[in-house]
C-alpha positions in Angstrom: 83.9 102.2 116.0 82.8 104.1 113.0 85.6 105.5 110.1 84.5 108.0 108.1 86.2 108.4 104.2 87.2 111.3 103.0 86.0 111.9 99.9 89.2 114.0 98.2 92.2 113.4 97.3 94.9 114.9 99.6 98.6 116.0 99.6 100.9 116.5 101.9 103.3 119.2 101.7 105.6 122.1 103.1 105.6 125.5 102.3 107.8 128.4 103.5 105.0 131.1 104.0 101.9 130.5 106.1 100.8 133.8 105.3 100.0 132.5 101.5 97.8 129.7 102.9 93.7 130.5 102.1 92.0 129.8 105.2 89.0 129.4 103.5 89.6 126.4 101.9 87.0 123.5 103.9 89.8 120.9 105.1 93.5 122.1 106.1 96.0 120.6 109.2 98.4 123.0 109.5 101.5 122.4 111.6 104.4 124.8 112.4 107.5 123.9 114.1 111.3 125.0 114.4 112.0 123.2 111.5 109.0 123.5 108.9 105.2 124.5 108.5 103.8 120.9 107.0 100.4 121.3 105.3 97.9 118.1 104.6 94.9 119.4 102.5 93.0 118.6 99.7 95.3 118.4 96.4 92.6 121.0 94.2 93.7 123.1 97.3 97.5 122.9 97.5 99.3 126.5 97.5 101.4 126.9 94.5 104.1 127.0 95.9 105.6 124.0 98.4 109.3 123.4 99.2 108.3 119.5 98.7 105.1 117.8 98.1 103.5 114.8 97.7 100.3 114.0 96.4 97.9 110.4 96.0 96.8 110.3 99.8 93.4 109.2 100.5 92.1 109.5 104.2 89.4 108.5 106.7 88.7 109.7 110.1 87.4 108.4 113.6 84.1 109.3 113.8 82.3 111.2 116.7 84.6 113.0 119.4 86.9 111.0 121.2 87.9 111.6 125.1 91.3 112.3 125.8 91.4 109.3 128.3 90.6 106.9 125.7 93.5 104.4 125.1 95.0 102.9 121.9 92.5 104.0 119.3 95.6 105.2 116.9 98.1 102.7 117.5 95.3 99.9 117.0 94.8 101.4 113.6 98.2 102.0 113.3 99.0 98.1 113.6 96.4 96.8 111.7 97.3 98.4 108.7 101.1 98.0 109.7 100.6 94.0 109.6 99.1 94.3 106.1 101.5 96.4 105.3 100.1 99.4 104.5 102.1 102.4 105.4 100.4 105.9 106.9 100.5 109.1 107.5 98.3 109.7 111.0 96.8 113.6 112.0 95.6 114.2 115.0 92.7 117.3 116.1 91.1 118.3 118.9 88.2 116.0 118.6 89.4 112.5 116.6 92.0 111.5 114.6 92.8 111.2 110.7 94.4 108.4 108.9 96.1 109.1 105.5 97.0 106.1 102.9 98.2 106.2 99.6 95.0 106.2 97.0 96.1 102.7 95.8 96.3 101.4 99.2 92.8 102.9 100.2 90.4 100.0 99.6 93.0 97.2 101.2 93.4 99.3 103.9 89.1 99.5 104.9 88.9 96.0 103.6 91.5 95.0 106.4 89.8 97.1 109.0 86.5 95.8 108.2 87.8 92.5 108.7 88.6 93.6 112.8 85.4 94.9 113.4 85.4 98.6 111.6 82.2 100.5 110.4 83.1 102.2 107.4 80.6 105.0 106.5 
């Protein structure tokens, strides 16, 4: 299986207004509940104003589009960085999924995947 990195930094945030979020911008998850509208996007990117933030996340993806009747693919990830302990913040789209670690925890973290068997691109 191939990973994909991201090549920006990200942050992950709320904000109390999805109306001030640009669209525009080239890489956004946005996700709206009861409770909050949480943002992941590229840090350059982050709206000005957030209820709580936090930046230094670096990211990969699954490459290619995965079927929904595929089995395991994020809580393998999940576990091997878990047993190194490396901690995560996982996004999920349509198509594949996303993997955020923090920026020092970045190289460990392909290293480790590497190690089981992971392309990294």
């Amino acid at each position: 299986m191939n990973l994909k990195v991201l090549l920006c930094d990200l942050t992950v945030c709320k904000t109390a207004d999805a109306a001030a979020l640009d669209l525009t911008k080239p890489f956004y998850f946005i996700a709206k509940t009861d409770e909050e509208i949480s943002l992941v996007c590229r840090t350059a990117d982050t709206p000005v104003r957030t209820t709580a933030r936090e930046d230094g996340w670096r990211g990969f993806r699954v490459e290619g589009t995965l079927d929904f009747s595929l089995v395991g693919i994020l809580s393998e990830l999940s576990g091997i960085l878990a047993a190194n302990k490396i901690g995560l913040f996982a996004v999920s789209t349509y198509n594949t999924d996303y993997i955020l670690v923090k920026k020092e925890n970045l190289q460990r973290a392909l290293a480790v995947l590497r190690e089981r068997g992971y392309h990294i691109i």
